[in-house]
C-alpha positions as CSV (number, residue, x, y, z in Angstrom):
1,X,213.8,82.5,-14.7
2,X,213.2,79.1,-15.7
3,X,212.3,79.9,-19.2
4,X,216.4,81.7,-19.2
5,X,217.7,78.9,-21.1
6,X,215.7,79.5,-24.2
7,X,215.3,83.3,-24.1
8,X,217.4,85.5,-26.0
9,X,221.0,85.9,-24.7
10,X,220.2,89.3,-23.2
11,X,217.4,89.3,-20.3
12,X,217.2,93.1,-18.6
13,X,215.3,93.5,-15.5
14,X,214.8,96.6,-13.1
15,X,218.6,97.3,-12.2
16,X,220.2,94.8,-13.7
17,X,221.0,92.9,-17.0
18,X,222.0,89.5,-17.7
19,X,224.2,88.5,-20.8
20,X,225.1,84.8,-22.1
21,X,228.7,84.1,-23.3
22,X,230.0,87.8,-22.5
23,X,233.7,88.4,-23.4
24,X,235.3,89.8,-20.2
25,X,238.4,91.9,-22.8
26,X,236.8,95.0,-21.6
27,X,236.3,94.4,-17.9
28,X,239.8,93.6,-16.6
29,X,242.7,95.7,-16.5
30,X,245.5,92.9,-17.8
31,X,243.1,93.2,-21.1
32,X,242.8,89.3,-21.1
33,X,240.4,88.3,-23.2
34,X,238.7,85.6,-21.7
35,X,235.0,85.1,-21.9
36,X,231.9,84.6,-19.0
37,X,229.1,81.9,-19.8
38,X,227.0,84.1,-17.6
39,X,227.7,87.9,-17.1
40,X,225.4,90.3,-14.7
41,X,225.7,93.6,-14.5
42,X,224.1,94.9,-11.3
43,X,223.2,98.7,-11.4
44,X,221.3,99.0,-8.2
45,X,222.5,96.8,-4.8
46,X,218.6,96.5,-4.4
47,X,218.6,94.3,-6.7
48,X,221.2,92.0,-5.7
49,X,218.6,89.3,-3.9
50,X,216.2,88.9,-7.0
51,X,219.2,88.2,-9.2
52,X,220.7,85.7,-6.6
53,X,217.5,83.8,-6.3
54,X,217.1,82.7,-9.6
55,X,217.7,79.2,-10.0
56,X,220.3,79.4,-12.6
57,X,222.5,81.6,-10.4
58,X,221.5,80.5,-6.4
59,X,224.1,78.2,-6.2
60,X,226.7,78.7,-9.2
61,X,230.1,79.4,-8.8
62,X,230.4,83.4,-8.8
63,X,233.0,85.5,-9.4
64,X,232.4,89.1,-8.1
65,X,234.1,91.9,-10.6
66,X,234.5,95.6,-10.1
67,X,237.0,97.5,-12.7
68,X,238.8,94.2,-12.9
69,X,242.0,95.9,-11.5
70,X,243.1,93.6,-9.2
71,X,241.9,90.2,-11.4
72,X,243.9,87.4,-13.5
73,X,241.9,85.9,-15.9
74,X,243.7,82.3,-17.0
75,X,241.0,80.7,-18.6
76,X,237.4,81.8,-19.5
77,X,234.7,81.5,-16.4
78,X,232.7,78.7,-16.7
79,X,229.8,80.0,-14.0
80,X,228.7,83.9,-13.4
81,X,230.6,86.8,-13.1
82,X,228.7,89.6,-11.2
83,X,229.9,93.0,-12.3
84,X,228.6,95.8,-9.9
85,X,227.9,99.1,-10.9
86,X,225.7,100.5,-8.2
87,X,226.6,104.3,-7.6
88,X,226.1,106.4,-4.7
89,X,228.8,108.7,-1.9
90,X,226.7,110.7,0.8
91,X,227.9,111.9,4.5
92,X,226.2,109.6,6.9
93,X,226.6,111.8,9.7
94,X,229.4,113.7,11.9
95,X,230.6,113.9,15.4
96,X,233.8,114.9,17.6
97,X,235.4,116.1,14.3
98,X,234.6,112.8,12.5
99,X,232.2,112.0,9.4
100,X,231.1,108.9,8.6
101,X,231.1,108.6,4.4
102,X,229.2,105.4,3.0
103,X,229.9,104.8,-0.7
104,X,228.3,102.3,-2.9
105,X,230.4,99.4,-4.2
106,X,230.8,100.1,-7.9
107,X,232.2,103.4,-7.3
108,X,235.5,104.3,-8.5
109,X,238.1,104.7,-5.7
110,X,239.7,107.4,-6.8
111,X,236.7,109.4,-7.2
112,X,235.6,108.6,-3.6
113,X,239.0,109.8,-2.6
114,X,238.5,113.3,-4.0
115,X,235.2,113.3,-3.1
116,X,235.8,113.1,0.5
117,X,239.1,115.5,0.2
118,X,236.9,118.5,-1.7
119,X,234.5,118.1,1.5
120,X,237.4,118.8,3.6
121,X,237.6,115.3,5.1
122,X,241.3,113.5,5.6
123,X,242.8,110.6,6.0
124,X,242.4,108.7,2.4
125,X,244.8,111.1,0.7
126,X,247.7,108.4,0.3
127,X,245.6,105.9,-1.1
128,X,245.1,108.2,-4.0
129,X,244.8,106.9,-7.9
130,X,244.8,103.6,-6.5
131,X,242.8,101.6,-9.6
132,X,239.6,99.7,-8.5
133,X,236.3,100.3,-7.1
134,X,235.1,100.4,-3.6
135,X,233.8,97.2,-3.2
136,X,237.6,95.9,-3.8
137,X,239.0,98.0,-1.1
138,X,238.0,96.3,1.9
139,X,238.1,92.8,0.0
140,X,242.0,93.6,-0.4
141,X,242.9,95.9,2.5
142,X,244.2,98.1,-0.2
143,X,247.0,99.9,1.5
144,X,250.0,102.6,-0.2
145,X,252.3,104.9,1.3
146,X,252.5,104.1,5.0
147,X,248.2,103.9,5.1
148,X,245.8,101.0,5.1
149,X,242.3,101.2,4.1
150,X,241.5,99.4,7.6
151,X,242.4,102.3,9.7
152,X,239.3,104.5,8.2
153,X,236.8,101.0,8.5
154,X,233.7,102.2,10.0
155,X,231.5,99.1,8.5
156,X,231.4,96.9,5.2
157,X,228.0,95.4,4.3
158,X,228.2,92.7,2.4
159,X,225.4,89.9,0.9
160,X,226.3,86.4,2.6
161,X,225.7,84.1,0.2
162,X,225.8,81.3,2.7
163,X,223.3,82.9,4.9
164,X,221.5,84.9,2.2
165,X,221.1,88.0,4.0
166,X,223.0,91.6,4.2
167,X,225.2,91.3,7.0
168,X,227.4,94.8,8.2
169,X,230.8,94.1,9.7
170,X,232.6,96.2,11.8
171,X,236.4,96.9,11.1
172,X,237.0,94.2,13.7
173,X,235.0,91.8,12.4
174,X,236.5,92.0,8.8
175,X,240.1,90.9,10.7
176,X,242.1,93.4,8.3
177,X,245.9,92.1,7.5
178,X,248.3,92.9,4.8
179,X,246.2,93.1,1.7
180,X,244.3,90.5,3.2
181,X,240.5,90.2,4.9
182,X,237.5,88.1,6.0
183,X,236.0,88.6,2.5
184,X,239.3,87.5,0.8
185,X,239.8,84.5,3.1
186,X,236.2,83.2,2.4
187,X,235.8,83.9,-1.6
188,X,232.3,83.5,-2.9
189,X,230.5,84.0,0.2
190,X,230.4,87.5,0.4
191,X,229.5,90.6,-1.9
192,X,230.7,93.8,-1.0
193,X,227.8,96.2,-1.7
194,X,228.7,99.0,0.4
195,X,231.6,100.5,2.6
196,X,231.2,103.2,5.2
197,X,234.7,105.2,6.8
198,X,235.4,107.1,9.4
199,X,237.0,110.1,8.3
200,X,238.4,113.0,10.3
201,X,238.3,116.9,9.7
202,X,241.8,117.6,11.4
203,X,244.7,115.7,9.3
204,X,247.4,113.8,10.6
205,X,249.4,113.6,7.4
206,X,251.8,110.5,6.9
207,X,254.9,112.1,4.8
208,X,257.7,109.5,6.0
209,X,257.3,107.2,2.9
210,X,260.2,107.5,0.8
211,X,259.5,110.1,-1.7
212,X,256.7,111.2,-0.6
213,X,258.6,114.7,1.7
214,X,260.6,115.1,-1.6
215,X,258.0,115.2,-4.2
216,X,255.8,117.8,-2.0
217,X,259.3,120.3,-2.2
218,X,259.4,119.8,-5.4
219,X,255.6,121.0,-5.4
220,X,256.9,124.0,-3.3
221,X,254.2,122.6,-0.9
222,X,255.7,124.7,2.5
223,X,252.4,124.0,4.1
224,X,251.1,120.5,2.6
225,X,247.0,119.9,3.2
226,X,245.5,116.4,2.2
227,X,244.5,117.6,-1.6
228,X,248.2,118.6,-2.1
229,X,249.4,115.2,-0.3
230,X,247.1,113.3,-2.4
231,X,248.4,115.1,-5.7
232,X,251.9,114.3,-4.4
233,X,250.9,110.4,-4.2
234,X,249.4,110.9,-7.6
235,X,252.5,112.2,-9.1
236,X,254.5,109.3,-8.0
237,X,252.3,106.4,-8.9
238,X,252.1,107.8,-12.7
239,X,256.0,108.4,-12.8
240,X,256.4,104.8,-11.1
241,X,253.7,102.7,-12.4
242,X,252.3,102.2,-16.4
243,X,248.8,103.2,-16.9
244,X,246.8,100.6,-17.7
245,X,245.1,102.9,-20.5
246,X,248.8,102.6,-22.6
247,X,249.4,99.3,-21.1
248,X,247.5,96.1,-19.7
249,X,248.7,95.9,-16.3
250,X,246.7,95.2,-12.4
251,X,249.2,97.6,-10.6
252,X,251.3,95.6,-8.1
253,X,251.1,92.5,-8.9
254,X,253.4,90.6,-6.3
255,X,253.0,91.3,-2.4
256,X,256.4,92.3,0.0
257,X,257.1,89.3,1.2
258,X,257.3,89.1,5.5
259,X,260.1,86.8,6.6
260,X,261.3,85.7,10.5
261,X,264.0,87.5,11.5
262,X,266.8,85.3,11.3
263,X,266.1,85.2,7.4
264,X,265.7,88.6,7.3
265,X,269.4,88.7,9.0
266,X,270.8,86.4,7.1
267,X,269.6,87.7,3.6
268,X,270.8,91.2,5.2
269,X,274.3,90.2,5.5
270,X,273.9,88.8,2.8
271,X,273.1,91.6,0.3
272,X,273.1,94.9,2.6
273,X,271.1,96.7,-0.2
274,X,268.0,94.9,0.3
275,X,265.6,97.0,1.7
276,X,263.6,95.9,4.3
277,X,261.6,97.5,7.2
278,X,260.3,96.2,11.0
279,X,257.2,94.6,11.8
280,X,255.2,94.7,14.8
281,X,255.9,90.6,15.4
282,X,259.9,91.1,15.2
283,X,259.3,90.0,11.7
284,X,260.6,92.2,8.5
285,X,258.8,93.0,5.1
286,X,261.2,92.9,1.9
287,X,261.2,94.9,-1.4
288,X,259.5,92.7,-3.7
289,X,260.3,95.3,-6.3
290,X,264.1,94.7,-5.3
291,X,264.2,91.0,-5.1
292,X,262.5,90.5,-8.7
293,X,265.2,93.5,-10.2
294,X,268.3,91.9,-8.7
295,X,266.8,88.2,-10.0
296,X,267.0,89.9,-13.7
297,X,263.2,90.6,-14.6
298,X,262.6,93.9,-14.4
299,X,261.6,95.3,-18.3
300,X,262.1,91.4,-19.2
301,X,258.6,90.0,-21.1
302,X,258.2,86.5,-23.3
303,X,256.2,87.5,-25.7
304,X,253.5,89.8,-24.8
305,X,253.5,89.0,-21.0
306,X,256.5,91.0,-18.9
307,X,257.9,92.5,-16.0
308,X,257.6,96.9,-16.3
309,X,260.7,98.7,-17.3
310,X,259.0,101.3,-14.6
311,X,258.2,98.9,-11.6
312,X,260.0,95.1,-10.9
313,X,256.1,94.5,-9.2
314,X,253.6,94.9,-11.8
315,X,253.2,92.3,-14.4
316,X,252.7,94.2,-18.2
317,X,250.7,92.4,-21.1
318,X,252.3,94.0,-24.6
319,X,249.5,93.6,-26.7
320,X,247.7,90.3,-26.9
321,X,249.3,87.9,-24.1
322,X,246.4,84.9,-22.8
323,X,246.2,85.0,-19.0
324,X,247.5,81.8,-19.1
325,X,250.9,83.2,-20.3
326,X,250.8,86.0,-18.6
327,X,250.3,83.4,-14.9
328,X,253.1,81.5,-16.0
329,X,255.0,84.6,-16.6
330,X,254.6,85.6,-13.0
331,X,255.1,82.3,-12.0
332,X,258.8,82.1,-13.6
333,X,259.6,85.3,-11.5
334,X,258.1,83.6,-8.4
335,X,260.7,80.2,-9.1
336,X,264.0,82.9,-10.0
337,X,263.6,84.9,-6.9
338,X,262.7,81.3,-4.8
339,X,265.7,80.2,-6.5
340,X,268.4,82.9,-5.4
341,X,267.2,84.1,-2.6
342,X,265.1,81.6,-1.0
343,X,261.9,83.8,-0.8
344,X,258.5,83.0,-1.6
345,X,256.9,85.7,-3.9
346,X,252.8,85.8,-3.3
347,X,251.0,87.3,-6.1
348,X,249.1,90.2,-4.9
349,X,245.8,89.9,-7.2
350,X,243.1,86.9,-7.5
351,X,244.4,84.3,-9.7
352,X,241.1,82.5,-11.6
């Protein structure tokens, strides 16, 4: 690799490609168009070492993208972005009504999700048309409806960059929170490459979220299975949320803020419309959605960067917003709901 400098700006080996000064327009779902002074696109996980080792790339800042779904671009990337496109679903093996499903990180999520529901397996059908790959998922705990990701964890393996090695961590070992993780506490040390779940053959179907009971009547779904729950979800997250095909948007972009009780309490009293529901710690989560609405910015936008007329969450780009309009956008949200309602707003994607 030590001749990269002056070869041409494209350099293809077996399963991957490498590309100097890439523009990144296509390859996030906010449609910013920042550019990469090194982009890789990795088409077979096998691969992953031999790219890694070259001496331009060993030690460089990397940022790992999958659909670029859950991604803020505010500046172009000055070191590598690793783009993973490896494919691959297959059924490990079963036992005591459980099969174990290992997918490949560049798969779609979605996909995965209907792939394991047309082999009769349960459990991922409210995390339906959730945007994003697989490799994401665990990263962010991706979570909708009343289910998180972490319940269905049977391992993640993942390249440690620190170690250089493919390590596999149990659902334990990943130490799963609110869209949160190992591999999102530690960023840059480890590549998701693969993810394998735990999925069982007799459903337990989670139907309390709000809507979700109502939407399968209006279905006439008497006897809901997991495809019908699933096309339930799907129904609601295209009513509630743009399409990032009509619109640049990263879904949800600001998490439900947790606060201590007394807050929680307080802020009741204060404006009994605010929902809010328990947490295991005696804690509460808050509607984001509601505290960003009542502070005035839902359908709001500067320019090209906004709020949705849909959803108060999800930051919209109009046309042709930079990221770093569309971060300080999101930031003047953040300071109005600080501001009334003394609540810290955490933005759900990575910021770069």
């Amino acid at each position: 690799m030590s001749e990269f400098r002056v070869a041409p700006a494209r350099l293809d080996g077996a399963g991957y490609s490498i590309l100097e000064d890439a523009s990144l327009a296509g390859r996030n779902t906010l449609r910013v168009d920042a550019r990469a002074a090194l982009l890789v696109d990795l088409r077979a996980s096998a691969a992953l070492a031999e790219v890694l080792a070259f001496p331009l790339l060993a030690n460089a800042p990397l940022l790992v993208l999958g659909e670029g779904s859950n991604l803020l671009l505010t500046r172009d990337v000055p070191g590598v972005v690793l783009s993973l496109s490896t494919r691959g679903i297959a059924v490990v093996d079963e036992r005591d009504g459980y099969a174990r499903v290992r997918a490949e990180a560049g798969e779609n999520w979605n996909d995965l999700v209907h792939w394991t529901l047309g082999r009769g397996l349960a459990g991922l059908e409210n995390l339906a048309l959730i945007p994003g790959t697989v490799g994401a998922a665990p990263i962010q705990n991706i979570g909708a409806y009343g289910v998180e990701l972490a319940e269905f964890v049977d391992t993640v393996e993942a390249w440690d960059r620190e170690a250089k090695t493919l390590r596999r961590f149990d659902a334990a070992a990943c130490a799963f929170g609110y869209r949160d993780s190992l591999f999102k506490r530690e960023p840059g040390r480890h590549i998701v490459t693969a993810l394998t779940l735990r999925l069982p053959r007799t459903p337990a179907l989670r139907l309390d979220y709000a809507g979700v009971r109502e939407e399968l009547a209006a279905m006439r779904a008497d006897a809901p299975t997991p495809a019908l729950v699933a096309e339930a979800i799907s129904r609601l997250r295209r009513r509630k949320l743009p399409d990032p095909a009509v619109i640049g948007n990263a879904g949800s972009f600001f998490k439900n803020p947790v606060v201590d009780a007394a807050q929680a309490a307080a802020l009741g009293a204060a404006h009994p419309q605010l929902p809010s529901w328990p947490q295991g710690d005696g804690r509460r989560k808050l509607s984001a959605a509601w505290l960003i609405e009542q502070a005035g910015y839902k359908g709001r936008r500067d320019g090209d960067a906004g709020i949705a007329a849909q959803h108060a969450l999800v930051l919209v780009n109009h046309g042709k917003a930079s990221g770093a309009e569309l971060w300080a956008f999101a930031q003047r949200v953040q300071a109005a709901v600080q501001e009334r309602f003394g609540v810290a707003l955490e933005a759900e994607p990575r910021i770069v």
